[in-house]
N, C-alpha and C positions, 0 to 999 in steps of 0.2 A: 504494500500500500504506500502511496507518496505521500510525503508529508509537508507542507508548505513552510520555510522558513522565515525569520522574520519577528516582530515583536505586535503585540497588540499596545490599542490605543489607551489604554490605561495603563499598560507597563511604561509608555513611551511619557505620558502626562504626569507617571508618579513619577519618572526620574527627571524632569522638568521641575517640581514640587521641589523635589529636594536641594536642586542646584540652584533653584530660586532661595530657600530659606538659608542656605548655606551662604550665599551671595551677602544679602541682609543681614546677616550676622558677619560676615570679614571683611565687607568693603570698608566699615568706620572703623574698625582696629587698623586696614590697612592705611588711610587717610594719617592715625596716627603715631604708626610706626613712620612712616617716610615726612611727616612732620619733625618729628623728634629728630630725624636724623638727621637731615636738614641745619636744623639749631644748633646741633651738635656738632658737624663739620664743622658750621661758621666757625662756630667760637674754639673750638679746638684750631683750627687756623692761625685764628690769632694768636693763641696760647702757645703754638708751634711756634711762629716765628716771633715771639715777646723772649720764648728761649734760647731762641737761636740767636738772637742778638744779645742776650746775656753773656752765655757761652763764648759768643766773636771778642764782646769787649773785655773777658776776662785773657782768653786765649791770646788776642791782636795787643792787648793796652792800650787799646785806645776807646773813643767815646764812640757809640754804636745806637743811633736812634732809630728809633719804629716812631711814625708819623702817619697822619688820618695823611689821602691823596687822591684825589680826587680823576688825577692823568695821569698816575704810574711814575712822572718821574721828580714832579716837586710838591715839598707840606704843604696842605692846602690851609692848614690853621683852622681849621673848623675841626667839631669833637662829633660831628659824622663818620666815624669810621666804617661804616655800610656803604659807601664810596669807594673804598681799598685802599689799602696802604703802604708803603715800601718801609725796607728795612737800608741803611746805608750808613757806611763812614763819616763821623761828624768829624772830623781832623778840630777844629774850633769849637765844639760844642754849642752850635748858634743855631740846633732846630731847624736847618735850613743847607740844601743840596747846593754845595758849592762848587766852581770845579776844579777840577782833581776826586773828587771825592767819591768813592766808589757805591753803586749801585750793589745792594746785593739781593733784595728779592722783591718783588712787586705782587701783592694781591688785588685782583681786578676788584669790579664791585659786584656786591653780591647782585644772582639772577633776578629774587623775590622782592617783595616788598619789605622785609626785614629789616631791621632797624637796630644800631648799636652803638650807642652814646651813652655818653659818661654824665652823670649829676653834675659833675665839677667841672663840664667843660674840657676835660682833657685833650687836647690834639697831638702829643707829641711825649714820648718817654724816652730817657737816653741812660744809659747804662753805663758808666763809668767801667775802668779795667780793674776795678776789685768787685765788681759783679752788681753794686748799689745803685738805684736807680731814681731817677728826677724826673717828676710830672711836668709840662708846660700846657698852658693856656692863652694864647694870642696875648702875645707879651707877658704875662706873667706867672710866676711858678703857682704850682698845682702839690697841696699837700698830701703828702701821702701815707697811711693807703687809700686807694682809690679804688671803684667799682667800676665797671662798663657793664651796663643793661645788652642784655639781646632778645627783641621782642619779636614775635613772629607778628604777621601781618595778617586777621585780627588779631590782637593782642589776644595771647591763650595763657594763663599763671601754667601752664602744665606744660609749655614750652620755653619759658622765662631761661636765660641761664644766662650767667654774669661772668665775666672776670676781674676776679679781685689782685693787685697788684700789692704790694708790701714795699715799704722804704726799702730793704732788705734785697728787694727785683725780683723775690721772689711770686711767680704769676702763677692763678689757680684758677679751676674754672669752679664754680659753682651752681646749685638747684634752688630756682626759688624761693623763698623765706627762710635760706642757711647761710652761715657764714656774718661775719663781722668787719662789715655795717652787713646789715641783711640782704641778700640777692631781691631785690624789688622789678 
């Protein structure tokens, strides 16, 4: 006897059911997983290369500043740093790409709407060759320690994350409502 292969229409309708409910259930975990991580590059970015300029000005002896940048190759002076920023040789310690002065790494701006600014205005941190580090602010120093907010675009507390900087240069990233003064 021949037998017709094949599914019927209510086997085909329940495995539609199910990949619908499944759906519903992992699209908003997914939304939140690739948000987080998102947040998470940014600001490990910076905290990458806050270290790497540490590192240079301990290892070089000389002053080594991370600055907000708005074009890759000069401080824009604004505490926008969701613009990007480079990393370079301060031979003077003047916050400001002279030349001679070597380029050493440029982050673009970020893709999103993301936002990463500082309460106090910070645009500019330079790192001395014993590792200690100096906030700036469009002409004026910047006491330290100091926070950097990174808000996602709409602002969500469950994607908030900060880095906090230390006279010390030592830089850290932190979660929401942690850390001293508070991830806000």
């Amino acid at each position: 006897m021949f037998r017709m292969a094949g599914f019927s229409l209510f086997e085909v309708l329940f495995v539609v059911l199910i990949a619908a409910i499944l759906a519903v259930i992992g699209i908003p975990s997914f939304n939140y997983v690739t948000s987080s991580n998102r947040i998470s590059t940014e600001v490990n970015g910076l905290l990458g290369d806050m270290q790497f300029a540490r590192s240079e000005a301990i290892k070089e002896g000389q002053y080594i500043t991370v600055c907000a940048s708005s074009n890759g190759t000069t401080c824009s002076g604004a505490s926008a740093w969701q613009t990007g920023w480079i990393v370079f040789v301060d031979t003077n310690d003047n916050q400001q790409v002279n030349s001679g002065e070597a380029l050493l790494r440029v982050q673009n701006t970020f893709n999103g709407t993301d936002t990463l600014a500082s309460s106090s205005a910070l645009s500019a941190v330079t790192f001395n060759r014993e590792g200690f580090a100096a906030g700036y602010a469009a002409a004026a120093t910047v006491t330290l320690p100091v926070t950097l907010n990174l808000h996602s675009s709409p602002v969500n507390t469950a994607f908030t994350r900060c880095l906090a900087l230390s006279f010390a240069g030592m830089p850290t990233t932190e979660i929401y409502g942690i850390g001293t003064p508070a991830c806000t």
